[in-house]
C-alpha positions, 0 to 999 in steps of 0.5 A: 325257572321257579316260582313261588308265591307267599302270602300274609296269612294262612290259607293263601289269604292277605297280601302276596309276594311273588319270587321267581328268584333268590330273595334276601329279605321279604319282609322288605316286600310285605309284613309277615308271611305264613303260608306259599304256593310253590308253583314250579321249582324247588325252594329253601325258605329260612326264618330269617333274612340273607338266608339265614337260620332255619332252613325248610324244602319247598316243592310243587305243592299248597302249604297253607300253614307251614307253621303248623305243619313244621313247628316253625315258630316264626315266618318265613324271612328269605327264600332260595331257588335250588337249580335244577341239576341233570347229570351225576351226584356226587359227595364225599363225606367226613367223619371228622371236620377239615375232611379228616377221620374216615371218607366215603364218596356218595353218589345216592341216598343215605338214610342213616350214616351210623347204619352204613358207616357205623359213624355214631357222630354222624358226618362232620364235613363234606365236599359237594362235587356235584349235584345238591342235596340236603342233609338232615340232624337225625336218621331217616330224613328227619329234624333240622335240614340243610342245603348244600350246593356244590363246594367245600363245607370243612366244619359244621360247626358253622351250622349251629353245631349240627352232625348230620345223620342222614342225607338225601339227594334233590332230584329232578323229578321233585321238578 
Protein backbone atom coordinates (compact mmCIF):
# COMPACT_ATOMS: atom_id res chain seq x y z
CA UNK A 1 0.00 0.00 0.00
CA UNK A 2 1.05 3.91 -0.56
CA UNK A 3 1.72 6.25 1.63
CA UNK A 4 2.13 9.99 1.81
CA UNK A 5 2.28 12.75 3.91
CA UNK A 6 1.36 16.42 3.14
CA UNK A 7 2.26 19.36 5.10
CA UNK A 8 1.23 23.09 5.27
CA UNK A 9 4.28 24.45 4.60
CA UNK A 10 7.37 24.05 2.83
CA UNK A 11 10.18 22.06 3.98
CA UNK A 12 7.78 19.43 6.16
CA UNK A 13 6.90 22.33 8.66
CA UNK A 14 2.93 22.96 9.61
CA UNK A 15 0.49 20.77 10.00
CA UNK A 16 0.08 17.21 8.27
CA UNK A 17 -2.25 15.15 6.66
CA UNK A 18 -1.39 11.53 6.13
CA UNK A 19 -3.25 9.49 3.10
CA UNK A 20 -2.73 6.00 2.25
CA UNK A 21 -5.56 6.37 -0.17
CA UNK A 22 -7.46 8.27 -2.99
CA UNK A 23 -8.21 11.82 -1.39
CA UNK A 24 -10.77 14.10 -3.24
CA UNK A 25 -10.34 17.20 -1.34
CA UNK A 26 -7.72 18.02 1.06
CA UNK A 27 -8.26 20.93 1.73
CA UNK A 28 -11.36 19.52 3.91
CA UNK A 29 -8.14 18.03 6.11
CA UNK A 30 -6.20 21.17 6.33
CA UNK A 31 -5.75 24.89 4.85
CA UNK A 32 -3.13 24.67 2.05
CA UNK A 33 -0.24 22.12 1.59
CA UNK A 34 3.01 22.97 0.02
CA UNK A 35 5.46 20.25 0.51
CA UNK A 36 5.08 15.71 1.02
CA UNK A 37 7.08 13.17 1.78
CA UNK A 38 6.03 10.04 -0.13
CA UNK A 39 6.76 7.24 2.16
CA UNK A 40 5.67 4.18 -0.22
CA UNK A 41 3.87 3.80 -3.59
CA UNK A 42 3.39 5.95 -6.58
CA UNK A 43 1.06 8.94 -6.46
CA UNK A 44 -0.76 11.72 -8.59
CA UNK A 45 -1.29 14.88 -6.80
CA UNK A 46 -3.55 17.62 -8.71
CA UNK A 47 -4.08 21.45 -8.10
CA UNK A 48 -7.50 21.12 -7.51
CA UNK A 49 -10.28 18.87 -5.76
CA UNK A 50 -11.94 15.46 -7.33
CA UNK A 51 -8.63 15.17 -9.13
CA UNK A 52 -8.90 17.71 -11.16
CA UNK A 53 -6.70 20.03 -13.02
CA UNK A 54 -2.93 19.89 -13.09
CA UNK A 55 -1.62 16.45 -12.56
CA UNK A 56 2.15 15.90 -11.28
CA UNK A 57 3.82 12.14 -10.31
CA UNK A 58 4.88 11.53 -6.99
CA UNK A 59 7.40 8.54 -6.02
CA UNK A 60 9.37 7.59 -3.06
CA UNK A 61 11.06 10.58 -2.23
CA UNK A 62 11.13 14.34 -0.01
CA UNK A 63 9.44 17.24 -2.08
CA UNK A 64 10.10 19.97 0.25
CA UNK A 65 8.91 22.81 -2.27
CA UNK A 66 7.19 21.08 -5.06
CA UNK A 67 6.17 24.63 -6.12
CA UNK A 68 9.29 25.68 -6.99
CA UNK A 69 10.33 22.64 -8.23
CA UNK A 70 7.58 22.47 -11.05
CA UNK A 71 6.06 25.80 -11.15
CA UNK A 72 3.21 24.79 -9.75
CA UNK A 73 1.39 28.06 -9.04
CA UNK A 74 -1.10 26.92 -6.53
CA UNK A 75 -1.29 23.61 -3.74
CA UNK A 76 -1.81 20.69 -4.01
CA UNK A 77 -5.70 19.88 -3.88
CA UNK A 78 -6.44 16.15 -4.11
CA UNK A 79 -4.44 13.06 -4.43
CA UNK A 80 -4.55 9.26 -6.22
CA UNK A 81 -2.56 6.14 -5.48
CA UNK A 82 -1.57 4.47 -8.81
CA UNK A 83 -1.66 0.67 -7.99
CA UNK A 84 1.06 -1.39 -8.47
CA UNK A 85 0.80 -3.19 -11.56
CA UNK A 86 2.88 -6.78 -12.31
CA UNK A 87 2.26 -8.28 -15.49
CA UNK A 88 2.41 -6.79 -19.48
CA UNK A 89 1.59 -3.17 -20.66
CA UNK A 90 -0.09 -2.95 -22.94
CA UNK A 91 -1.59 0.81 -25.25
CA UNK A 92 -2.81 1.16 -28.67
CA UNK A 93 -2.59 4.63 -29.65
CA UNK A 94 -4.38 6.73 -32.36
CA UNK A 95 -3.31 9.61 -34.37
CA UNK A 96 -6.73 10.69 -34.45
CA UNK A 97 -9.86 10.97 -31.82
CA UNK A 98 -12.47 8.09 -31.93
CA UNK A 99 -9.39 5.40 -32.26
CA UNK A 100 -9.29 6.75 -36.28
CA UNK A 101 -5.98 7.62 -38.41
CA UNK A 102 -3.19 5.39 -37.66
CA UNK A 103 -2.87 2.73 -34.97
CA UNK A 104 0.35 1.50 -33.07
CA UNK A 105 0.07 -0.83 -30.01
CA UNK A 106 2.75 -0.30 -27.59
CA UNK A 107 4.03 -2.23 -25.10
CA UNK A 108 7.21 -0.18 -23.85
CA UNK A 109 8.24 3.38 -23.73
CA UNK A 110 7.98 6.17 -26.45
CA UNK A 111 10.19 9.30 -26.05
CA UNK A 112 8.73 11.09 -29.16
CA UNK A 113 5.57 9.96 -31.19
CA UNK A 114 6.79 12.22 -34.31
CA UNK A 115 10.28 10.41 -34.43
CA UNK A 116 8.77 6.58 -34.39
CA UNK A 117 5.53 7.23 -35.90
CA UNK A 118 6.17 10.49 -37.72
CA UNK A 119 2.85 11.70 -35.92
CA UNK A 120 3.52 15.47 -36.10
CA UNK A 121 -0.08 16.09 -34.07
CA UNK A 122 0.96 13.65 -31.65
CA UNK A 123 -1.39 10.95 -30.21
CA UNK A 124 -5.00 11.70 -30.06
CA UNK A 125 -6.73 8.52 -28.47
CA UNK A 126 -5.84 5.56 -26.84
CA UNK A 127 -7.02 2.49 -25.47
CA UNK A 128 -5.19 1.17 -22.21
CA UNK A 129 -5.09 -2.50 -22.09
CA UNK A 130 -3.02 -2.74 -19.48
CA UNK A 131 -0.78 -1.40 -17.22
CA UNK A 132 -0.64 2.53 -16.44
CA UNK A 133 1.29 4.91 -17.92
CA UNK A 134 1.66 8.38 -18.08
CA UNK A 135 1.75 10.65 -21.28
CA UNK A 136 3.43 13.94 -21.63
CA UNK A 137 2.58 17.28 -23.89
CA UNK A 138 5.94 17.53 -25.24
CA UNK A 139 8.88 14.77 -26.51
CA UNK A 140 11.44 13.40 -24.08
CA UNK A 141 8.83 13.20 -21.10
CA UNK A 142 8.38 16.83 -20.50
CA UNK A 143 5.33 19.79 -19.68
CA UNK A 144 1.71 18.68 -18.68
CA UNK A 145 1.40 15.01 -17.62
CA UNK A 146 -1.37 12.83 -17.49
CA UNK A 147 -2.48 9.39 -15.75
CA UNK A 148 -4.09 6.55 -17.76
CA UNK A 149 -5.11 3.68 -16.08
CA UNK A 150 -6.68 0.82 -17.86
CA UNK A 151 -9.72 1.85 -20.29
CA UNK A 152 -10.74 3.73 -23.26
CA UNK A 153 -9.77 7.29 -23.70
CA UNK A 154 -11.63 8.37 -27.34
CA UNK A 155 -10.77 12.22 -27.11
CA UNK A 156 -8.37 14.60 -25.69
CA UNK A 157 -9.90 17.08 -25.88
CA UNK A 158 -11.23 16.32 -22.64
CA UNK A 159 -7.65 17.14 -21.37
CA UNK A 160 -7.51 20.77 -21.88
CA UNK A 161 -7.16 20.20 -25.56
CA UNK A 162 -3.74 18.60 -24.81
CA UNK A 163 -1.99 15.95 -28.04
CA UNK A 164 0.49 14.29 -26.12
CA UNK A 165 3.96 13.64 -27.55
CA UNK A 166 5.50 11.22 -25.64
CA UNK A 167 4.53 8.73 -23.32
CA UNK A 168 6.25 6.26 -20.78
CA UNK A 169 5.26 3.45 -18.48
CA UNK A 170 4.90 3.43 -14.63
CA UNK A 171 6.93 0.74 -13.58
CA UNK A 172 7.17 -1.60 -10.53
CA UNK A 173 10.40 -0.60 -9.55
CA UNK A 174 9.62 3.24 -9.01
CA UNK A 175 7.96 1.11 -6.02
Amino acid sequence: MGRVIFYEDRNFMGRSYECTSDCSDIYSYMSRCHSCRVESGCWMVYDRPNFMGNQYFMRRGEYADYMSMWGFNNCIRSCRMIPMHRGSYRMRVYERENFMGQMHEVMEDCDSFMDRYHWSSGCMSCHVMDGHWLMYEQPHYRGRMWYFRPGEYRSFRDFSGMRFMSMRRIMDSWY
